[in-house]
C-alpha atoms as one frame of an Amber mdcrd trajectory, in Angstrom:
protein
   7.563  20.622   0.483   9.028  22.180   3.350   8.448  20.440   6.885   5.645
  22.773   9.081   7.248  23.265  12.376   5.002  22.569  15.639   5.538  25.248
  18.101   4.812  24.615  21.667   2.143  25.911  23.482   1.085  26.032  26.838
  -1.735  24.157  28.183  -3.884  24.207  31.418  -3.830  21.274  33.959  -5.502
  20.939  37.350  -3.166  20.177  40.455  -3.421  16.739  41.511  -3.444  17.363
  44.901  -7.115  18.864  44.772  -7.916  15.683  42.594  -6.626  13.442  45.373
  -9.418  14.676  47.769 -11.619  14.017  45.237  -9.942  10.594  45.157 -10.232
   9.866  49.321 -14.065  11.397  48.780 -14.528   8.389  46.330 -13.150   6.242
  49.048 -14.845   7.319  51.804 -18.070   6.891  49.530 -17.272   3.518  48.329
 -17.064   2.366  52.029 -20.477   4.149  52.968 -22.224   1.780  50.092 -20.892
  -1.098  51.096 -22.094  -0.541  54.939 -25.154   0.408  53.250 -25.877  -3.068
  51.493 -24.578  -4.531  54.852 -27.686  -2.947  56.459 -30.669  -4.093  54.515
 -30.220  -0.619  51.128 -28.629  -3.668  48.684 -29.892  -1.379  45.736 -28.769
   1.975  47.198 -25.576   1.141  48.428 -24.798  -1.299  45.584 -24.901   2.203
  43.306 -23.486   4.069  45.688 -19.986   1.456  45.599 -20.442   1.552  41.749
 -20.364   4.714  41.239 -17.470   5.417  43.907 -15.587   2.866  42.178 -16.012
   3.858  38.964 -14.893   7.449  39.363 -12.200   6.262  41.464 -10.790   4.368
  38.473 -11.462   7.654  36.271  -9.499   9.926  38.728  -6.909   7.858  39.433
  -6.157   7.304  35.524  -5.382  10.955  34.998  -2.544  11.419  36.988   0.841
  11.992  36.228   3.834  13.654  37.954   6.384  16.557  36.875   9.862  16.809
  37.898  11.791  19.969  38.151  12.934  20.940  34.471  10.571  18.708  33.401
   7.793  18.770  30.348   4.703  17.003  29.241   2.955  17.300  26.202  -0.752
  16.215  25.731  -2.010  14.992  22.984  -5.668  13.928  22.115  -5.911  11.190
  19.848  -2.546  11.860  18.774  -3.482  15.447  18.366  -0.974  17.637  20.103
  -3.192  20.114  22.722   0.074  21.755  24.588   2.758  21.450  27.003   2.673
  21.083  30.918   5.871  22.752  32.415   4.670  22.904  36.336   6.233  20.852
  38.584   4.808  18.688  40.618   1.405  16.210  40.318  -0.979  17.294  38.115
  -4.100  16.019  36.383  -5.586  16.015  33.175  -8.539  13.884  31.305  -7.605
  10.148  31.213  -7.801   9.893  27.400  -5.414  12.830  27.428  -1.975  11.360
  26.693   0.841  12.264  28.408   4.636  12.590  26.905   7.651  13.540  28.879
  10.733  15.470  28.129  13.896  16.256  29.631  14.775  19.992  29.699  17.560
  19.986  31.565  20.988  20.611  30.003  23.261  17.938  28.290  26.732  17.971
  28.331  28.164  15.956  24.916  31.556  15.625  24.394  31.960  14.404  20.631
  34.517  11.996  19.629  38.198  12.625  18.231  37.263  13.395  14.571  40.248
  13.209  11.572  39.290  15.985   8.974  41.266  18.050   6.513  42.009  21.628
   7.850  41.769  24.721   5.300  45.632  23.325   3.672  44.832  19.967   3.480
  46.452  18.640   6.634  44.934  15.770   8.953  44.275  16.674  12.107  42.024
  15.396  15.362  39.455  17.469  16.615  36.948  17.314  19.009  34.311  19.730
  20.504  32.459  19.764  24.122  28.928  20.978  23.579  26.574  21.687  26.492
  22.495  22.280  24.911  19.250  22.036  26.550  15.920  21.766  24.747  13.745
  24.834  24.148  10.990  23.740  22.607   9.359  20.377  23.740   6.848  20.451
  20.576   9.605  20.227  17.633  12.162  18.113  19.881   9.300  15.621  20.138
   7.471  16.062  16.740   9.413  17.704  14.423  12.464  15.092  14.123  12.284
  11.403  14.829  14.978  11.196  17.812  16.330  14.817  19.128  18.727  13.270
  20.863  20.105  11.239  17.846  19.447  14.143  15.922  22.001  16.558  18.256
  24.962  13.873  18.332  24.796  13.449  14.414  24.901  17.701  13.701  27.371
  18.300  15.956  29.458  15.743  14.493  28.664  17.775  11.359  29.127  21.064
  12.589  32.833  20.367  14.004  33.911  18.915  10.676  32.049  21.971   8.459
  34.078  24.115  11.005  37.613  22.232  11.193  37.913  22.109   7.939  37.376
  26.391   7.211  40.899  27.247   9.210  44.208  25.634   9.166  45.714  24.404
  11.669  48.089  26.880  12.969  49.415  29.921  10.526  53.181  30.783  11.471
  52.995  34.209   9.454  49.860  35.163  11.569  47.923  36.187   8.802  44.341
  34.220   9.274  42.723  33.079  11.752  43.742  29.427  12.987  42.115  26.449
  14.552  45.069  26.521  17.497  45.607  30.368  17.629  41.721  31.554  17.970
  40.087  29.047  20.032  37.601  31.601  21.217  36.752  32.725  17.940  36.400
  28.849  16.124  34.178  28.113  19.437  31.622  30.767  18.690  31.461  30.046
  14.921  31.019  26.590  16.129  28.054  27.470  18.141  26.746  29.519  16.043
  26.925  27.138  13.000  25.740  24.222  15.520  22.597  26.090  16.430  21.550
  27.176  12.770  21.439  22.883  12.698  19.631  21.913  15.714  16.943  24.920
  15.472  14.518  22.395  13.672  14.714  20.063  16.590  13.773  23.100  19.365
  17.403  23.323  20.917  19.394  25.476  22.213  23.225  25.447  22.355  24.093
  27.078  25.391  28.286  26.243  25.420  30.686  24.971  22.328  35.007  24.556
  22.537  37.172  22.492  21.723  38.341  19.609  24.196  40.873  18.089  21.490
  43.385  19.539  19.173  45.749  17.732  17.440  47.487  16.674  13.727  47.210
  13.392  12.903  49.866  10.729  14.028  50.805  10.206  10.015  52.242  13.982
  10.155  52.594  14.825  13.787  56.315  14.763  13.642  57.024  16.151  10.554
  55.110  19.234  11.966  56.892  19.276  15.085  60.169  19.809  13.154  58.509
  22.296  10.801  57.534  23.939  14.204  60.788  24.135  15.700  62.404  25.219
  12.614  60.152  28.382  12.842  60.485  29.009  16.144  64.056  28.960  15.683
  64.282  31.291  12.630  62.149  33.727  14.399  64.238  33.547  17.240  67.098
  34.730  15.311  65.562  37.121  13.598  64.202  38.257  16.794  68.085  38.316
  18.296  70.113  39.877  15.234  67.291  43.166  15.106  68.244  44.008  18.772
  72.019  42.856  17.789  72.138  45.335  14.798  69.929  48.394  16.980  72.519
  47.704  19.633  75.752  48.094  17.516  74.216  50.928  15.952  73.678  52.730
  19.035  77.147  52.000  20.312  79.047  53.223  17.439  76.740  56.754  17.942
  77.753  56.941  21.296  81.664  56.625  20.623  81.641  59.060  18.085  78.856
  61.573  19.521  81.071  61.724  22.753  84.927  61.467  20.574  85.535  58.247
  22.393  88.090  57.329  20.066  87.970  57.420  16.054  87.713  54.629  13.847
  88.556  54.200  10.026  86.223  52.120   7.795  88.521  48.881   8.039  88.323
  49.236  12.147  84.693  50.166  12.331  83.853  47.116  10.214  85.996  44.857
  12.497  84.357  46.272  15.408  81.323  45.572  14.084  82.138  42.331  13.311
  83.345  41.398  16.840  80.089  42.848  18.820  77.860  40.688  16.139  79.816
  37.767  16.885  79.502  38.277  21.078  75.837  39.394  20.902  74.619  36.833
  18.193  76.824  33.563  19.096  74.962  30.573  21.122  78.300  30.138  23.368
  80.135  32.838  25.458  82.750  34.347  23.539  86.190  34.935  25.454  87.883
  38.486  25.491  91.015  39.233  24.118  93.259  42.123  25.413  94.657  44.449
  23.208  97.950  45.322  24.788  99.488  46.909  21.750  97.882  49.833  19.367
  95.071  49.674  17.492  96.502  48.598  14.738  98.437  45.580  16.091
């Protein structure tokens, strides 16, 4: 059976400050029955102080104060009636009770969780996640502790969302936990709200504060890292090596420079590749003799 979800409603208070004229009337009352048995009226001022008293104690049990992004909720008999949001002191019937709730925002920063990315590699994650709550009905009725409940889905939510990417993707074909941080911190909140809906909160921020492999792998995919980075490098470095070679060869021979054989074009070739490819700087030779020496 599916749970029924309590939405909250509002509900009308009186202010408290008209109720604490009321209260100083009861006072004032209470003093003018006991002068009154004082001066000979035992019976009418004795009713008179009664009374005063006895309403005094009434009034004074139904108030209850509101902070700024602050909520009540009043319940009858354990009957929920509605929610006070205004700030401030306010007053309701004394056998109304009265139940608080923060509705400020929370900042939770989860701990460094180990999961499994989309290849099967360990890595440490952990998410920031700033949420507020929305509904002061479910948050207090519909789940047992909202707080508890918040800490416990987004633990969930950042392992259900670590483990859909990998960690980094060094063909750049998908989407990666390192590479799209934007884009895993939306599907974070996203997924994180879809949770916490139940409880009446709302996820306001989600990213990631931690990012890491595991220590078990952490240099074996350091090395893996700088062997790509590397390659790519030199792939990067013989493309403009080859486009540049190219273009100078087109040049000599567009402009009849000089004319070169097969055997002296590949040589030439050979020798730019080797100055604009090689890690150290290559020393010139001087040709003093023809081209052929």
């Amino acid at each position: 059976m599916a749970l029924q979800a309590t939405r909250e409603r509002t509900i009308a208070t009186m202010s408290g400050y008209i109720m604490l004229l009321l209260l100083l009337f009861c006072i004032l009352a209470a003093l003018y029955g006991f002068a009154g048995m004082g001066e000979g009226n035992e019976g009418t001022g004795a009713a008179l102080l009664v009374g005063s008293l006895a309403l005094f104690v009434f009034i004074l049990s139904g108030f209850y104060l509101i902070q700024p992004n602050q909520a009540a909720a009043i319940l009858l008999f354990g009957d929920y009636k509605g929610t006070d949001r205004t700030p401030g002191l306010r007053w309701v019937l004394p056998w109304l009770a009265k139940q608080k709730i923060s509705v400020r925002a929370h900042n939770v920063t989860s701990e460094k969780l180990k999961i499994n990315d989309k290849r099967g590699n360990p890595v440490e994650i952990a998410a920031n996640v700033v949420w507020r709550v929305t509904d002061s009905a479910q948050a207090l009725f519909d789940v047992d502790d909202y707080k508890a409940f918040v800490e416990i889905q987004i633990e969930s939510a950042v392992r259900a969302i670590g483990s859909r990417y990998p960690y980094d993707d060094f063909e750049h074909e998908e989407k990666t936990l390192r590479g799209d941080g934007a884009h895993v911190a939306d599907e974070l909140q996203a997924e994180l709200q879809e949770r916490v809906a139940i409880a009446g909160v709302s996820i306001d921020e989600c990213r990631l504060t931690h990012l890491a492999y595991a220590p078990e792998i952490a240099q074996a995919m350091l090395r893996r890292q700088q062997a790509e980075a590397v390659i790519a490098a030199r792939t990067r470095l013989v493309e403009g090596a080859v486009t540049m070679v190219e273009l100078a060869l087109d040049q000599l021979s567009a402009k009849n420079v000089v004319e070169l054989d097969d055997e002296r074009r590949a040589a030439m070739v050979s020798n730019l590749m080797v100055v604009l490819c090689g890690e150290r700087e290559t020393q010139p030779v001087v040709n003093t003799g023809t081209l052929y020496q």
